[in-house]
C-alpha positions in Angstrom: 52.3 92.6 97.0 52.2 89.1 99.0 55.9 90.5 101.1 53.7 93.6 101.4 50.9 92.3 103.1 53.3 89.5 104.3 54.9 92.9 106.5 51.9 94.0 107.7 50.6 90.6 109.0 54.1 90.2 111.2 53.1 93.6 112.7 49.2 92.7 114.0 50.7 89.5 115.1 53.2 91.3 117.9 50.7 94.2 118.3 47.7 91.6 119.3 48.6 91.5 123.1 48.9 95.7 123.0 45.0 96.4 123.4 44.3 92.9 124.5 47.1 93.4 127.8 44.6 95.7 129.2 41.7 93.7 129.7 44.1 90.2 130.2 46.2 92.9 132.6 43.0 93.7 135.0 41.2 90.2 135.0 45.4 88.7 136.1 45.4 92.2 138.5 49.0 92.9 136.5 50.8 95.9 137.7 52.6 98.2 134.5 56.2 96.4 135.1 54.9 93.0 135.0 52.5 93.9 131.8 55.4 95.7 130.4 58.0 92.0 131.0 55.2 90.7 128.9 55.0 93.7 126.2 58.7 93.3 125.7 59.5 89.5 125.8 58.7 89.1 122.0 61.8 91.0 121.6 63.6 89.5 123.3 63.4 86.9 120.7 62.7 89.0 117.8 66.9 90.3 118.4 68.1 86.5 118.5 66.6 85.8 114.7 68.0 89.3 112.9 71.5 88.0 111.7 71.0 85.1 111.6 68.0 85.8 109.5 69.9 87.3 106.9 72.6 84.1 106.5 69.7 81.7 106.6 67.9 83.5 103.6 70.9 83.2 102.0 71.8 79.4 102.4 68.3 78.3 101.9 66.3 81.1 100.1 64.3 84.0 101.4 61.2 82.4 100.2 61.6 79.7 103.0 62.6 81.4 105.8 60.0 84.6 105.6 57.1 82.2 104.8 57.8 80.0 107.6 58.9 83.0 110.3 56.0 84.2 109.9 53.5 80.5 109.7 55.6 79.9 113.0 54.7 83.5 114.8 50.8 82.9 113.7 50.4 79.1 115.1 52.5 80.5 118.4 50.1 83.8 118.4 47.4 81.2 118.2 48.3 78.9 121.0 49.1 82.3 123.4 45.8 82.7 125.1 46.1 78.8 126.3 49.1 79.6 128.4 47.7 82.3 130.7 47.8 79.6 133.8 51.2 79.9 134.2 52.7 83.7 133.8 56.3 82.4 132.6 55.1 80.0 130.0 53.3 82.9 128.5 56.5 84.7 128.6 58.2 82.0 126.8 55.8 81.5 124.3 56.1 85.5 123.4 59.8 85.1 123.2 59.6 82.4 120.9 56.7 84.3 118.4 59.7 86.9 118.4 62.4 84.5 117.4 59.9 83.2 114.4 59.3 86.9 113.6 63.2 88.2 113.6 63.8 86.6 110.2 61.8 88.0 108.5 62.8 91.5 107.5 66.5 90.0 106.6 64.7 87.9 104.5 63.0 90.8 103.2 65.7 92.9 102.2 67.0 89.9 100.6 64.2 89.7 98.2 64.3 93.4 98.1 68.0 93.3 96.7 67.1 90.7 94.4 63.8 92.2 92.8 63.6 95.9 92.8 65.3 98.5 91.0 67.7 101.2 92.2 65.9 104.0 90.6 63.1 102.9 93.1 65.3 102.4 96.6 63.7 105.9 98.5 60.3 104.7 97.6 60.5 100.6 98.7 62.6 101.3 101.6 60.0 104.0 103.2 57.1 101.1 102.1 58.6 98.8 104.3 59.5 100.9 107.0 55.7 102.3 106.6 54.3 98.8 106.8 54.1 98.6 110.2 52.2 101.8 110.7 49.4 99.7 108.4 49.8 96.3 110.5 49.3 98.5 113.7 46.6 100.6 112.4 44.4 97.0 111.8 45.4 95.3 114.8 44.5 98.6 117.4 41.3 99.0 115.1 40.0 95.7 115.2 40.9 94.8 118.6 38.0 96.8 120.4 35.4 95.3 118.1 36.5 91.6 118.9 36.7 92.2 122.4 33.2 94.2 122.3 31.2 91.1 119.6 33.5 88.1 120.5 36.2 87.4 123.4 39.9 89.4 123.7 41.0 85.5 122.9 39.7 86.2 119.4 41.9 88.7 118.6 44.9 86.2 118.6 42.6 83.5 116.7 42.2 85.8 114.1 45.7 87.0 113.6 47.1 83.7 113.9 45.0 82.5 111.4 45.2 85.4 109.0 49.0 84.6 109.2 48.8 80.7 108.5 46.5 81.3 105.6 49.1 84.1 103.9 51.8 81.6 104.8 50.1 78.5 102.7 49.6 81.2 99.2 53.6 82.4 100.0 54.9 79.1 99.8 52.8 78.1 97.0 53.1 81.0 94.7 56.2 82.9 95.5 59.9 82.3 93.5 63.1 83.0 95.6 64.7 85.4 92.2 63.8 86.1 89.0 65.1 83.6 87.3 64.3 80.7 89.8 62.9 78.0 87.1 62.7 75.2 89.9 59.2 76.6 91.7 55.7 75.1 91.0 54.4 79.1 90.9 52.2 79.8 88.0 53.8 83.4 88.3 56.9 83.2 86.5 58.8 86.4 85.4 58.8 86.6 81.8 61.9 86.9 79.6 61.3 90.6 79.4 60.8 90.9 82.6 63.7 89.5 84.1 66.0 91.1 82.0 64.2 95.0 83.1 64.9 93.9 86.4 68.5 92.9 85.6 69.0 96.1 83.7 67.9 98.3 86.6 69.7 97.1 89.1 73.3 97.3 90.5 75.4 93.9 89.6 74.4 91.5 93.3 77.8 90.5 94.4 76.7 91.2 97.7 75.4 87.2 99.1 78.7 86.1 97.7 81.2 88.6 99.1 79.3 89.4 102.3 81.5 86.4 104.3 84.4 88.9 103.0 83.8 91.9 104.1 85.2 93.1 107.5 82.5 93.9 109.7 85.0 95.4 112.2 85.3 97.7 109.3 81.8 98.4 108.7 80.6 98.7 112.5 82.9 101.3 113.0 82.4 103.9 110.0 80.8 106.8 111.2 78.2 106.7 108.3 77.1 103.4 109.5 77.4 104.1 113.2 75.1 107.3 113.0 72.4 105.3 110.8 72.5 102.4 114.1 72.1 105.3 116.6 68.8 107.1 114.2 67.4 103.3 113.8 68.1 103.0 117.5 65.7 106.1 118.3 63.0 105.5 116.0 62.5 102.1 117.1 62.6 103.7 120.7 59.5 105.7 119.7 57.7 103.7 117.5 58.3 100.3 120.0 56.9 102.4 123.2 54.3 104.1 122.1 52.8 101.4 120.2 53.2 99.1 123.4 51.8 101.8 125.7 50.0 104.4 123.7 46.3 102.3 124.4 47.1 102.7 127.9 48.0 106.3 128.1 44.8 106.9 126.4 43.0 104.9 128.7 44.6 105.8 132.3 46.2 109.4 131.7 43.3 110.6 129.5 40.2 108.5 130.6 39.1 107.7 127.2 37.4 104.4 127.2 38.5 100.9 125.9 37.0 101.2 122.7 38.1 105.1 122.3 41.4 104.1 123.1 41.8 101.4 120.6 40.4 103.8 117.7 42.1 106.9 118.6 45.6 105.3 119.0 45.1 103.6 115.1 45.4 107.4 114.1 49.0 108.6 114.4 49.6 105.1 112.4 47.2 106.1 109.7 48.7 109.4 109.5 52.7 107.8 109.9 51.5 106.0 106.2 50.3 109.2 104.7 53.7 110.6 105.7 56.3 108.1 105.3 55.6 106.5 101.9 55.1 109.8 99.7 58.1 110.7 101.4 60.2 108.4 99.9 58.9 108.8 96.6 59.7 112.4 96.9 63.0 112.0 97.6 63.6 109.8 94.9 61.8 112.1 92.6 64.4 115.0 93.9 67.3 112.8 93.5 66.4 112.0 89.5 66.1 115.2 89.0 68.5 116.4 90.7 66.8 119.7 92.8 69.8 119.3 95.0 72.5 116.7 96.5 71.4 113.4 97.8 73.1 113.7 100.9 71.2 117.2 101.3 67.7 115.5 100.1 68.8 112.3 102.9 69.5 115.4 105.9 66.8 117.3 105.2 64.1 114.0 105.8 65.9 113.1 108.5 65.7 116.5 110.6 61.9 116.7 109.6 61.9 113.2 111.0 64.0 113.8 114.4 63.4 117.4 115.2 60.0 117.6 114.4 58.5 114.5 117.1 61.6 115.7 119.9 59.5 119.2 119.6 56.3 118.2 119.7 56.5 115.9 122.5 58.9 118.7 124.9 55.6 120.4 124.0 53.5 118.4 125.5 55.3 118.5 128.5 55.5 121.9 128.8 52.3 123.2 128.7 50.6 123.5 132.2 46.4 122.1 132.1 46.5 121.0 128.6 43.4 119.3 127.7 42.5 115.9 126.3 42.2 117.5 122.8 45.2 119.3 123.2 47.4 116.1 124.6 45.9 114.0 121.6 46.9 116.5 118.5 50.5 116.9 119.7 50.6 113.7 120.5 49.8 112.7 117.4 51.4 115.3 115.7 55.4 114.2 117.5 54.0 110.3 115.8 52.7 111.1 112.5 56.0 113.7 111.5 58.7 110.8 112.6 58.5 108.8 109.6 60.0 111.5 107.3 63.3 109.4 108.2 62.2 107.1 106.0 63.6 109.2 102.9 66.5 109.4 105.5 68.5 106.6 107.7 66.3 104.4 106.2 67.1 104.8 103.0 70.8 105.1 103.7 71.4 101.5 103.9 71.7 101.1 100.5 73.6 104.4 100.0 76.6 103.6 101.4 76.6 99.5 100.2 74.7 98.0 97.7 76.6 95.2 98.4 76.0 94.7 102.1 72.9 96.3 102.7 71.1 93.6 104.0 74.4 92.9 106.3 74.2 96.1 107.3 70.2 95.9 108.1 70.4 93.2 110.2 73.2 94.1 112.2 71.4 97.7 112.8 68.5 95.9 113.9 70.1 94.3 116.4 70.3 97.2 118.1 67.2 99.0 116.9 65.1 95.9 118.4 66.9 96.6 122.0 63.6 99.6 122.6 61.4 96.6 122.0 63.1 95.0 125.2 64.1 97.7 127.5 62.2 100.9 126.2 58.5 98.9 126.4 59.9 97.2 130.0 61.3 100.5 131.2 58.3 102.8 130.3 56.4 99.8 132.7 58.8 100.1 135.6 58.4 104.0 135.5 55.0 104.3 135.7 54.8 102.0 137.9 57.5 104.0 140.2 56.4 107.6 139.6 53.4 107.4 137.4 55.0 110.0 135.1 54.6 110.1 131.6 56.7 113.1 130.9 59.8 110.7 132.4 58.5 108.6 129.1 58.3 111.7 126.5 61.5 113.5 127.7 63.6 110.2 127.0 62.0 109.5 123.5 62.7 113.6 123.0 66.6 113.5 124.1 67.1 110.3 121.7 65.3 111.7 118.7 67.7 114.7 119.6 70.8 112.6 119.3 69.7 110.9 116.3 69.3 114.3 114.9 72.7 115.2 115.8 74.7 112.1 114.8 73.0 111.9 111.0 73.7 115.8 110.6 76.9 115.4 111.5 78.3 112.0 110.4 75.8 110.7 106.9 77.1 110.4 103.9 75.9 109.0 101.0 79.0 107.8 99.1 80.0 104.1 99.3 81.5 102.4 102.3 83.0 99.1 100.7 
């Protein structure tokens, strides 16, 4: 539960400047390409931590490194407001809350691998990949209230400190592995308890071997390659319209400040109530064998591709759509898109047990470059022609391609 809630927090942390920009954006008189330089900087850090992250959970324990990635992002998220004097120290301090913050799903999939079952790899994969949705649903929600009862500053005291105060119970109470005997936790996994969890679970050679294994080899299997490319356009649509979804509803559709913060927690809401079952389904499929898991992993993924590319070439296609119109399709291309999470997200561990938190981080390295040029880029476009179909067109062609490469190129059997 703590790595949970430990997800969700690194989420309202990075998403605490998306409502707040607009306010900080008009007082600073901030075109869209300089607030979008300052959307994207924390990725620009967040891409420097993700390997990395993964070898340093190894050497000196997952515990460690999440707990202080994210203690690190909260005191920085803390100390942002300060910096608004000088534009590139803000910058700099954005990059570095993303270098804090790229450990830490690594480090998560380490303690993943270590703790939970195989039987159960559909269902914890999509929680993860859904715990995001959550984190942006509370940060979008709460934003308009603390800028309406306290300051926009608040919004970064709050999540900061939210973050230090989970950081201080993680260190204190969490174990590295099951049968870690050297914390001070008063949780301790009974005998019974660690041996379930050894029983369910594939033999973990994979820390051990992973300084083995030929990543020349791995980067250039097809399997892997097509999973990179569908990571790649999630990211792309999740990263941009999280970033830029407030001020689409604000500018293109005139809702107001506090209408814009609630409406745009929606799709999020909606992403949860569609991503997590989904995963559970799938793995409910898979036991009992309805049909083929590389059939079960296809079919998520073209809900989760096809389904957002069509909904958002729809809203582009329709001449004098109204605000209630723009909003449900909108929503609907969002809230369908996290079917992949019974797909390319929970391929990883298809095709290596072993290296499946190698293989994360290295496909987050490229699924974190949206956060850097997809949030910049949507900035500098609207700032040239003011055109948000430019934005939905692109996020449509690359959920097209992801569709395209996984349909063709996924498979489920092992690649090592």
């Amino acid at each position: 539960m703590l790595l949970y809630v430990g997800i969700i927090i690194t989420y309202i942390l990075r998403m605490a400047l998306n409502l707040a920009i607009i306010p900080v954006g008009d007082r600073m008189k901030w075109d869209d390409s300089t607030r979008g330089v300052l959307l994207s900087a924390f990725y620009w850090g967040y891409i420097l931590t993700q390997v990395p992250g993964g070898w340093l959970a190894k050497k000196y324990g997952a515990k460690i490194i999440f707990g202080w990635g994210i203690a690190s992002a909260s005191l920085l998220t803390i100390i942002w407001p300060l910096t608004l004097f000088n534009f590139e120290l803000s910058v700099i301090v954005r990059v570095l809350t993303g270098i804090g913050e790229g450990v830490t799903f690594p480090a998560a999939y380490h303690l993943i691998a270590l703790w939970y079952p195989k039987t159960e790899k559909s269902t914890i994969s999509a929680s993860v990949t859904i715990a995001p949705s959550i984190g942006t649903v509370i940060a979008n929600g709460l934003s308009p209230l603390v800028i309406d009862y306290l300051r926009w500053e608040s919004i970064f005291y709050l999540a900061g400190g939210i973050g230090v105060i989970w950081s201080i119970f993680w260190l204190l109470l969490v174990i590295d592995y099951p049968t870690d005997r050297r914390s001070l936790s008063i949780f301790l996994p009974s005998e019974e308890e660690i041996e379930y969890i050894k029983s369910h679970q594939d033999r973990d050679d994979n820390h051990a071997a992973a300084t083995k294994v030929s990543i020349k080899k791995i980067v250039t299997e097809p399997a892997f390659i097509c999973i990179m490319i569908n990571h790649f356009s999630y990211n792309w649509g999740y990263y941009v319209f999280a970033s830029w979804l407030p001020t689409y509803l604000k500018k293109e559709l005139n809702f107001d400040l506090d209408a814009a913060g609630i409406i745009s927690i929606l799709p999020y809401f909606l992403m949860t109530l569609v991503g997590i079952p989904s995963g559970y389904f799938a793995d409910k499929l898979a036991a009992k064998r309805v049909a083929r898991l590389i059939v079960i992993r296809k079919t998520f993924q073209m809900l989760g591709t096809v389904l957002p590319a069509f909904f958002l070439i729809l809203l582009c296609s329709i001449p004098n759509l109204s605000v209630t119109g723009a909003v449900t399709i909108m929503f609907a291309a969002l809230s369908t898109a996290p079917f992949t999470t019974a797909g390319h997200s929970s391929n990883f561990v298809d095709i290596s047990t072993k290296y499946c938190g190698l293989l994360f981080s290295i496909s987050n390295v490229g699924a974190t470059v949206p956060g850097i040029v997809g949030v910049y880029f949507t900035g500098f476009i609207l700032t040239e022609t003011n055109n948000w179909n430019i934005v939905f067109l692109l996020a449509a062609s690359l959920y097209i391609l992801g569709a395209a490469s996984f349909l063709f190129f996924a498979k489920v059997d092992k690649i090592d």
